[in-house]
C-alpha positions in Angstrom: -22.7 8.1 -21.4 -19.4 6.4 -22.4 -17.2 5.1 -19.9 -13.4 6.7 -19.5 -10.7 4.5 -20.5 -9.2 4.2 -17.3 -11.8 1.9 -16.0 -12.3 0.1 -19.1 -9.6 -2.2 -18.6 -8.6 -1.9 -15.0 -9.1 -5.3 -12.9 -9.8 -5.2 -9.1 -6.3 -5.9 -7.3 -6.2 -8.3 -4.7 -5.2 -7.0 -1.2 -2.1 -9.8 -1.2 -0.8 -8.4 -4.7 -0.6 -4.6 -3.3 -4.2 -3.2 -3.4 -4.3 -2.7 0.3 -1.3 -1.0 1.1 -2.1 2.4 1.1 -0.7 4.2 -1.9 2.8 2.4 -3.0 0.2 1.5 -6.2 -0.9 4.8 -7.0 2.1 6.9 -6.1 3.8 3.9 -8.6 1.2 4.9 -11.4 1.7 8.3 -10.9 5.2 8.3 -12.1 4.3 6.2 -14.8 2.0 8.8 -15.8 5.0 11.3 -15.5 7.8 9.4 -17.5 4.8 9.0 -20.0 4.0 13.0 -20.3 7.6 13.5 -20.7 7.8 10.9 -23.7 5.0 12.6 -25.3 6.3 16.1 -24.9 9.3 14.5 -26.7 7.5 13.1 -29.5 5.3 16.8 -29.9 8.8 18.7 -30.2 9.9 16.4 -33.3 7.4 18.7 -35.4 7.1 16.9 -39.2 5.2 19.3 -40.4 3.6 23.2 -40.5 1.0 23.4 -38.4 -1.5 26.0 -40.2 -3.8 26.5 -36.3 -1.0 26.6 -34.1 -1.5 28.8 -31.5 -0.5 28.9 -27.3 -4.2 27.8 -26.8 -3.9 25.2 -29.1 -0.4 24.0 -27.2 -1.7 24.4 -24.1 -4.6 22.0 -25.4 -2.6 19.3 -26.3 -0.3 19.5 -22.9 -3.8 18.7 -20.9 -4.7 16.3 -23.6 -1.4 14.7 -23.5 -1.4 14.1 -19.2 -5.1 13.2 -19.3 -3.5 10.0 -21.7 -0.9 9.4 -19.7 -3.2 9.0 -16.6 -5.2 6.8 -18.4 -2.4 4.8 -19.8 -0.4 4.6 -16.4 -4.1 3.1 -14.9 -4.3 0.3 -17.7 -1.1 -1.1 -16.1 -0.5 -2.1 -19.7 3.0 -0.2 -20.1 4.7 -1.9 -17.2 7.2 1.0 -15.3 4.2 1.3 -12.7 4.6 -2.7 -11.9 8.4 -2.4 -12.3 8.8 0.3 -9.5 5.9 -1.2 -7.9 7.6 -4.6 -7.4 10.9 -3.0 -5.9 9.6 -0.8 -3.7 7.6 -3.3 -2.3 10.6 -5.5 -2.0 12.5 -2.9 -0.3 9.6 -2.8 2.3 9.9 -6.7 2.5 13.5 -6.3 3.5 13.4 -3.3 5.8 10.3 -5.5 7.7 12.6 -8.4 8.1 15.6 -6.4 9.7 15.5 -6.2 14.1 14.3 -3.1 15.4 16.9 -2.3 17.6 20.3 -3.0 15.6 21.4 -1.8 12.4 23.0 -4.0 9.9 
């Protein structure tokens, strides 16, 4: 059985660099995976050529096709959005954690 490309380059992530925090990571690579699906239905509308077995089915086939890569992409964390929002949501957090309870600012 072949392994999927998801885990085939993911590394563990250490609980002080954000794999403990309960979601900000995935919810992150999730809209990594949605800026991706909408850069590929971009590049599928540019049609170059005839294509003799098109077909809704066959559409519809690529569309799945297309998320299932952007999933796997978005968990390689080799594109970088997911780290990008990652980094300033989490420093958002550190600065709303740093303000007094009781007064606003």
């Amino acid at each position: 059985m072949t392994t999927p490309i998801s885990s085939a380059g993911s590394t563990p992530v250490p609980a002080a660099a954000g794999g403990g925090d309960g979601g900000l990571r995935k919810a992150a690579e999730a809209f990594e995976a949605v800026i991706l699906r909408q850069l590929m239905a971009s590049m599928r509308q540019a049609k170059l050529g005839e294509d003799i077995f098109g077909s809704s089915a066959t559409d519809n086939f690529r569309e799945m096709a297309d998320a299932r890569t952007a999933d796997s992409i978005a968990a390689t964390r080799q594109f970088g959005i997911a780290d990008m929002v990652e980094r300033q949501f989490r420093g958002q957090l550190a600065g709303q954690a740093a303000r007094p309870a009781g007064g606003v600012q």
